[in-house]
C-alpha positions as semicolon CSV with decimal commas, in nm:
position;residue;x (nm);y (nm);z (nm)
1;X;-2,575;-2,414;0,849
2;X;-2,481;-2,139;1,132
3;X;-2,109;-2,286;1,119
4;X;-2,075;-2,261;0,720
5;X;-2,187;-1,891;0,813
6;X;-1,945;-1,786;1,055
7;X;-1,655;-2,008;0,873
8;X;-1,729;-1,746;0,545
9;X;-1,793;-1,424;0,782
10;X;-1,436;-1,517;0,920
11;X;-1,313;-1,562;0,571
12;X;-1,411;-1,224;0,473
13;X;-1,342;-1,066;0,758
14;X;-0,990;-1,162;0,715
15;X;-0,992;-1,069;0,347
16;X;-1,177;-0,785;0,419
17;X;-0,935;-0,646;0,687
18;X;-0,636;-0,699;0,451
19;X;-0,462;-0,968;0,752
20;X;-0,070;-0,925;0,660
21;X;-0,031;-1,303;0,688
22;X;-0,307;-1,366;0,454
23;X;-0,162;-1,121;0,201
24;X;0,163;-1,245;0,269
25;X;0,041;-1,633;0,170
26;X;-0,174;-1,527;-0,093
27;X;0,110;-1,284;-0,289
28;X;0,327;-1,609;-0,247
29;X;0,097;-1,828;-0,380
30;X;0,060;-1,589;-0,692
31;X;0,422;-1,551;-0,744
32;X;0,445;-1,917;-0,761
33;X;0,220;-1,959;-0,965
34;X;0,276;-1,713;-1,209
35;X;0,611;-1,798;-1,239
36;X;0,516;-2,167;-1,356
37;X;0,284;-2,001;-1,584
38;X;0,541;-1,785;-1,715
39;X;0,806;-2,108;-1,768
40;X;0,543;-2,397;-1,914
41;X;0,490;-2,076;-2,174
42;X;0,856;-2,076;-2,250
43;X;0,894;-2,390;-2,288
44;X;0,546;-2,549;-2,413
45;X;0,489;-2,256;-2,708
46;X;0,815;-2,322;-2,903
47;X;0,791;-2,667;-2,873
48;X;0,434;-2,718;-2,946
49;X;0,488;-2,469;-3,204
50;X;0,760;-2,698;-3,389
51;X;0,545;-3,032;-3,311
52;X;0,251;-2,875;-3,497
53;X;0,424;-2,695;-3,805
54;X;0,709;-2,858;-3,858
55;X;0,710;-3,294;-4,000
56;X;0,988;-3,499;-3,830
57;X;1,074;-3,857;-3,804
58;X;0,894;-3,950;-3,469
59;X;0,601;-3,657;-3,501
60;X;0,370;-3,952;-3,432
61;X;0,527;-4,090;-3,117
62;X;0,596;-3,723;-2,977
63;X;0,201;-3,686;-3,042
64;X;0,096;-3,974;-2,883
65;X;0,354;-3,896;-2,563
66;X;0,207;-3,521;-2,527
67;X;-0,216;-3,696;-2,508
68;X;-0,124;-3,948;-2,285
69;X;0,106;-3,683;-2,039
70;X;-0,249;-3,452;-2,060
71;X;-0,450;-3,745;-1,967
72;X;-0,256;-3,756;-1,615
73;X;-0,419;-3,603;-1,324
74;X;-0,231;-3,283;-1,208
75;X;-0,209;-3,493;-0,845
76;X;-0,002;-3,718;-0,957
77;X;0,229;-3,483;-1,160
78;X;0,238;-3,265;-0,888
79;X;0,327;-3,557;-0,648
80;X;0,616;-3,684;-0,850
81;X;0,785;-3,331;-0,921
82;X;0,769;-3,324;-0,532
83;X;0,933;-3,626;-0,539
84;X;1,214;-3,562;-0,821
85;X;1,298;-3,200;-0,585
């Protein structure tokens, strides 16, 4: 238990002492992430927008597509965009 301790004093003590390379990782890690945010929004609202109010030849295969890509664990996806970069 004494090394979980020290292992989260550390961890504050860094956050708490606002480290430059911990504020450096962590504002990257936001920008990133916020800027994926930002373009599944621009590109998931329209289009689930126009699956949901709009009926098209195909609504039922585009449905079925967009639950099975949900059911995939964000791993994987993640592993295969890093593959397709």
């Amino acid at each position: 238990m004494q090394d979980f301790s020290s292992i989260f004093a550390a961890a504050f003590g860094l956050i708490a002492s606002g480290d430059a390379d911990l504020l450096e990782i962590v504002g990257l890690s936001l920008r990133v992430t916020l800027t994926a945010v930002a373009m599944a929004c621009l590109i998931g609202l329209p289009l689930g927008a126009m699956v949901g109010a709009f009926r098209f030849p195909g609504r039922g295969a585009v449905t079925l597509l967009l639950n099975a890509l949900m059911g995939l664990p964000p791993v994987f996806v993640g592993l295969l965009v890093y593959v397709m970069l």
